[in-house]
N, C-alpha and C positions, 0 to 999 in steps of 0.2 A: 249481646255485648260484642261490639266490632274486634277482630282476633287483633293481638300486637305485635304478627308477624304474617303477614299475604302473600303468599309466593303465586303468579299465574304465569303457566308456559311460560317456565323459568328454562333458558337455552343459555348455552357456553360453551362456542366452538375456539378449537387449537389448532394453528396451522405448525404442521409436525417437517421440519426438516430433518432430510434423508441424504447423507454424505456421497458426492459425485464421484464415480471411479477416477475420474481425471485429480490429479496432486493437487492442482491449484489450476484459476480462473486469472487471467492476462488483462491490465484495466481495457487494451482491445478488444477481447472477448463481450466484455460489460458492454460497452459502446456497439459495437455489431450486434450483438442481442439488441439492445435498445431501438436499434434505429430500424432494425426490422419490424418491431412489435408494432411501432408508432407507422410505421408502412402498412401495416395490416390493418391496423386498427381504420385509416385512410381511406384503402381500398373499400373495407366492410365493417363499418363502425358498428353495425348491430350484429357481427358474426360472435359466437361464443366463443371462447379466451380458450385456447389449448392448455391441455391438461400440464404441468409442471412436474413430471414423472419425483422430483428434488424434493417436493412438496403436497403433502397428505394432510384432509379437512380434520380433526377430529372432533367431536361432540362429546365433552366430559359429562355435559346435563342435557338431558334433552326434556322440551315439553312437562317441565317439573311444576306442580301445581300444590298446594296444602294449606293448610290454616293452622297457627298456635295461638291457645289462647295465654289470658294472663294468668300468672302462675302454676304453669304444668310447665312439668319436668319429663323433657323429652327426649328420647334416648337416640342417636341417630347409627345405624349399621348397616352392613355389607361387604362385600368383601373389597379386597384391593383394589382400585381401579373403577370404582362404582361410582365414585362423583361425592362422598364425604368431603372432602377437603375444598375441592372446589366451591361447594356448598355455602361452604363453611366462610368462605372468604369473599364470598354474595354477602351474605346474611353482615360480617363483619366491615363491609364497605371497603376491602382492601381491594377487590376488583368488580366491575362492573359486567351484567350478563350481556351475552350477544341478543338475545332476544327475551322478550317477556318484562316482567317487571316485578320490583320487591317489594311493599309497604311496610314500614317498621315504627312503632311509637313506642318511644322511650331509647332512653340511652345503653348502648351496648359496649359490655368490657369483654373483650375475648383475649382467650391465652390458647393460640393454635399452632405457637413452635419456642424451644426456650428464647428468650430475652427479646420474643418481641415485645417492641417500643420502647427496648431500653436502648441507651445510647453510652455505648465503652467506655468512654472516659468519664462517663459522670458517677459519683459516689451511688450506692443504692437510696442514701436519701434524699439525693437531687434527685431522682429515677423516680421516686414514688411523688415526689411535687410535680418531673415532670408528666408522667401517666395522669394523673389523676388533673392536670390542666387538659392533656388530650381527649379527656372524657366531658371533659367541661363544666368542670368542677372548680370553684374558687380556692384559694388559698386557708381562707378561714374554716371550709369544710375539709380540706384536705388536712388539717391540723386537728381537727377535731377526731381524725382515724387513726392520725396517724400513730400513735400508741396499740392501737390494735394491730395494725399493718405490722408495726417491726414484731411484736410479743408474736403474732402467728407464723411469721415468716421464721422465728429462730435464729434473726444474723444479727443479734446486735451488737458483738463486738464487732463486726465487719461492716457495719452502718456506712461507715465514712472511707471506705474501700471503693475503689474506683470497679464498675461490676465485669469488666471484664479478667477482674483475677477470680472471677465467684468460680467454684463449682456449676458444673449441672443442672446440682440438686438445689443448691445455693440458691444458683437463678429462679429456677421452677418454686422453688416455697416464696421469694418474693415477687414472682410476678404471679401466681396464685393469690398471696393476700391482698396485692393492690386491686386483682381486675376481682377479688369475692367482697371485700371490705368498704371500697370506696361505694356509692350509693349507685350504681346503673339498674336499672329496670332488666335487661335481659343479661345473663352472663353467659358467654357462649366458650366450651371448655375442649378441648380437641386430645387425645391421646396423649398428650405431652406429659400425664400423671404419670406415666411409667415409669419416667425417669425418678423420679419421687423414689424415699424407701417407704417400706412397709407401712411405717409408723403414721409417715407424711400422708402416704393414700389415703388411710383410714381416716384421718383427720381431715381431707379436703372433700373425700366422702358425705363427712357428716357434717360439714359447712355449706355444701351443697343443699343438703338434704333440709339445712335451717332457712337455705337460700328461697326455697320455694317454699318451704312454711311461710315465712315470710311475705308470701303472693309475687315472689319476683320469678320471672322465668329463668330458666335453664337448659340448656341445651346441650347436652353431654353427646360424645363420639367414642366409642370405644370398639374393643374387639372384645372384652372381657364381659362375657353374656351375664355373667353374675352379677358384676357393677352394673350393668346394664336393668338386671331384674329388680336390685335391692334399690336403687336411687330413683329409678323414672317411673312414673305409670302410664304413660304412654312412648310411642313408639313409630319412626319413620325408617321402612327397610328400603334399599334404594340397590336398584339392579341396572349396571351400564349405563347408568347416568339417568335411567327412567323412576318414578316412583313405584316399588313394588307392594308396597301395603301402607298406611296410614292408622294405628289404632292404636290398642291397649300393648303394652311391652312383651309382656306373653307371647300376645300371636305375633309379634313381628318379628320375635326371635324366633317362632314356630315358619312361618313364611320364609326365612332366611334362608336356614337348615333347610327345605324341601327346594326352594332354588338355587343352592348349591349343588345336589342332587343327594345330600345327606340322608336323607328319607325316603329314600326312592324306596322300591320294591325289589332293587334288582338281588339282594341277597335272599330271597325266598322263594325255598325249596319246595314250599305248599302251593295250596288250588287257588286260595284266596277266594273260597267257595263261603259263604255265609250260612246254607243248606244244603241239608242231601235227605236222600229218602227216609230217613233215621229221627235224622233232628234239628231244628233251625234256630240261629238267636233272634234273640227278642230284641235286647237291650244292652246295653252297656254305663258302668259308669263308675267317678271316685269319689267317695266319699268321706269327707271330711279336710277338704280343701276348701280355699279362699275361691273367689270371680277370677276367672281366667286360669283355672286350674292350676294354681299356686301353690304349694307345699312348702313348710318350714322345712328344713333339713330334720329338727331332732323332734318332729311332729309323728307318732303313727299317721298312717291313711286305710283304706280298706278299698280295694276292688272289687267290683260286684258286675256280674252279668245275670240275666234271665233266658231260658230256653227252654226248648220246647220240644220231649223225646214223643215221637209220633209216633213208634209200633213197640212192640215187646221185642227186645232182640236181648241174643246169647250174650255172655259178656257184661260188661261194666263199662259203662260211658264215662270217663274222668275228666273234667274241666281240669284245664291248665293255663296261665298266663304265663307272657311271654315278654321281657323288657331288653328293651333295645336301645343302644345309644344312637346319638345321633348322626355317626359314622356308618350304622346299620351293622355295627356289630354287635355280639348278641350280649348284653349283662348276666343275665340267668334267665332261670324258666323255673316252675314252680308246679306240682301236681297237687292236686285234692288228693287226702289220704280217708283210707274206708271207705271208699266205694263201689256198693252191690249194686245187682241189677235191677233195675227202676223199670217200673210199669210208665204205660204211655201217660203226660203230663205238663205241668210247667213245673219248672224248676227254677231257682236260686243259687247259684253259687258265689262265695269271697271270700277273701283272702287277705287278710291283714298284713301292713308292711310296715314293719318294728321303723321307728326312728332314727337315727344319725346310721342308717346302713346305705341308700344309695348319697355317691356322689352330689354336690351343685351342679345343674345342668339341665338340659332336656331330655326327656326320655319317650318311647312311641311305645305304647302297650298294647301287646298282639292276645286274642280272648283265643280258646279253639276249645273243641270237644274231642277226645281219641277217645276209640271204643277198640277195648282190649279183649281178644278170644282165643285161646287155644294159642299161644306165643305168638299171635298177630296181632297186627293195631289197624287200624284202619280213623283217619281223621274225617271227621263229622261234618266240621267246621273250623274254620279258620281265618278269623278280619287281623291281621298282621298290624294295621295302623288305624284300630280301634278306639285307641284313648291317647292323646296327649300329656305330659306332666313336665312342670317345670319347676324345679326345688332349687328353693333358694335358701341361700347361707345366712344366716344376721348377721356373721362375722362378732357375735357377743363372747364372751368369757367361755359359753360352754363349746365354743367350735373347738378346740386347743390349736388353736394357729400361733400362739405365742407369738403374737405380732405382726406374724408372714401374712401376705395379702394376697397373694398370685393365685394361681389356680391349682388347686390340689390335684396330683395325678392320682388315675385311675377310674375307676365305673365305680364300685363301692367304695365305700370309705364307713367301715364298724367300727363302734367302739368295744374294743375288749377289754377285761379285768386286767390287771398289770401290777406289781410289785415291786417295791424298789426298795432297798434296802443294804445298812454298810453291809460290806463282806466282811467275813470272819479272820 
């Protein structure tokens, strides 16, 4: 099945003006520039154009290539300055690329800043007759929504409000239900949900999420990796305007974090040794996760390694796991308890990890063996970024976010016992 979005060596250069120490330019100036250039050019019509010190190339995209198919919901990230937006406004026809080319079948509604394509002085229900003619949509189908358009957007006493008195939030809940409601094949949704409260997110969330049940595509932008993991199952990570990964959501937000250099190695104080004379691992892995090493938030999971103790030595070999966020600072660490000294073998060790204790997020799980003697240790082994894990929120009844949507601070997040009750 042909994709119903082709991007190939998709390029988007900016010619970047840089402010002259001189106050101000003299219309003389402009004319003597001129009239030199056109001198030169004269002289040496094939010489290369000197460089414009005033004037710097930039390349927001460079050489961008991918395929979406119909109905996947795909999540697009990076950091600041990586070419999202620009992207974003290829894809929506609001600019054309310098180089390459786009292919697109089917009609596309995009919401990539508040009140685009709404026009100030028109009421919000002129605004949705007219959006929903810019999509290309007749009158008689725009009437057929239009009852859903206002019920989801929340403005109906403000219908006939001209939209530049809306709110914000105003704006963004009705230009959300016109470009989710009216019928487009692709909806392309850019970070503008932030401005949304709580309530509104979770609800444009789960419109999204009908969006491509529906078999319509989706193309969401965020910074918010947890929207990012619950809405999309796939995934386009994009570094300085180039494409850095193309897959499943999981790994692109795993790709992302290591291209920042979140996942580097530089905080470890260990060998990063897999063996020693002692003992070596086998294996590694998690158990009880989804494809793409997914975890519900209030899910156990279990960690499991195998190794391999080579000689009889003094002491006690104790398996420990290591959880690290994505900043490479440390969550916790965890020891095997009762453990004697083991004859030469293979071994097993896991560790079960109770539910709603880590955080939404990604995590890097480091496996190691320390062999403890005589008030020494000595590490055996140690793969610092062994396993992957990405736990996601359902954002349902049992999170207790009481409607909050943002991102919960901290590494863990337990539920404790709690009591509540009048005072006396």
């Amino acid at each position: 099945m042909a994709p119903v979005i082709s991007a190939q060596n998709l390029g988007k250069k900016y010619i970047l003006n840089h402010q002259s120490q001189e106050r101000y330019t003299a219309l003389r100036d402009v004319l003597t520039n001129s009239a030199k250039h056109c001198a030169r050019k004269l002289r040496h019509p094939f010489a290369p154009s000197e460089s414009d010190p005033s004037h710097e190339v930039f390349w927001a995209l460079k050489e961008l290539s991918f395929d979406i198919q119909q109905g996947d919901r795909v999540g697009i990230i990076g950091r600041n300055g990586a070419g999202k937006s620009t992207l974003l406004k290829i894809l929506s026809r609001i600019t054309e690329p310098t180089t390459g080319k786009v292919r697109i079948q089917g009609r596309v509604a995009s919401l990539l800043e508040v009140g685009t394509g709404f026009h100030p002085e028109l009421t919000g229900r002129e605004n949705i007759f007219l959006n929903g003619a810019v999509l290309g949509m007749s009158k008689i189908e725009i009437k057929k929504k239009f009852d859903d358009i206002v019920a989801f957007a929340e403005i109906e006493k403000f219908l006939d409000t001209p939209v530049k008195r809306y709110s914000s939030g105003m704006y963004v809940r009705l230009a959300f239900a016109v470009a989710a409601q009216l019928e487009s094949e692709i909806l392309i949704v850019d970070e503008v949900l932030a401005v949304g409260d709580a309530q509104f997110q979770k609800k444009c969330l789960g419109k999204m999420e009908q969006v491509g049940q529906d078999g319509r595509t989706v193309i969401f932008v965020s910074h918010n990796m947890a929207a990012i993991s619950n809405l999309c199952q796939k995934g386009i990570a994009l570094q300085a305007g180039s494409l850095l990964f193309q897959g499943s959501a999981s790994e692109a937000i795993l790709k992302y974090y290591q291209s920042t250099g979140d996942a580097d190695d530089s905080t470890n104080n260990h060998s990063g040794k897999n063996e020693s004379d002692t003992a070596k691992l086998l294996s590694t892995e998690i158990v009880g996760v989804r494809s793409a090493l997914e975890i519900n938030i209030h899910n156990d999971f279990i960690i499991r390694m195998k190794y391999e103790i080579k000689r009889l030595v003094e002491g006690r070999c104790v398996p420990n796991f290591h959880f690290f966020a994505p900043d490479g600072s440390y969550a916790f660490a965890t020891n095997a308890e009762g453990v004697s000294t083991m004859p030469p073998g293979i071994y097993f060790a896991e560790c079960k990890i109770p539910g709603d204790m880590l955080n939404e997020g990604t995590y890097f799980i480091g496996v190691a063996l320390t062999n403890y003697h005589d008030n020494h240790f000595t590490v055996e082994f140690f793969d610092r970024n062994a396993l992957t894990l990405n736990v996601i929120d359902p954002m349902d009844e049992h999170s207790n976010r009481y409607g909050y949507a943002g991102p919960m601070p901290g590494v863990l997040r337990p539920k404790f016992s709690w009591n509540i009750g009048r005072a006396k």
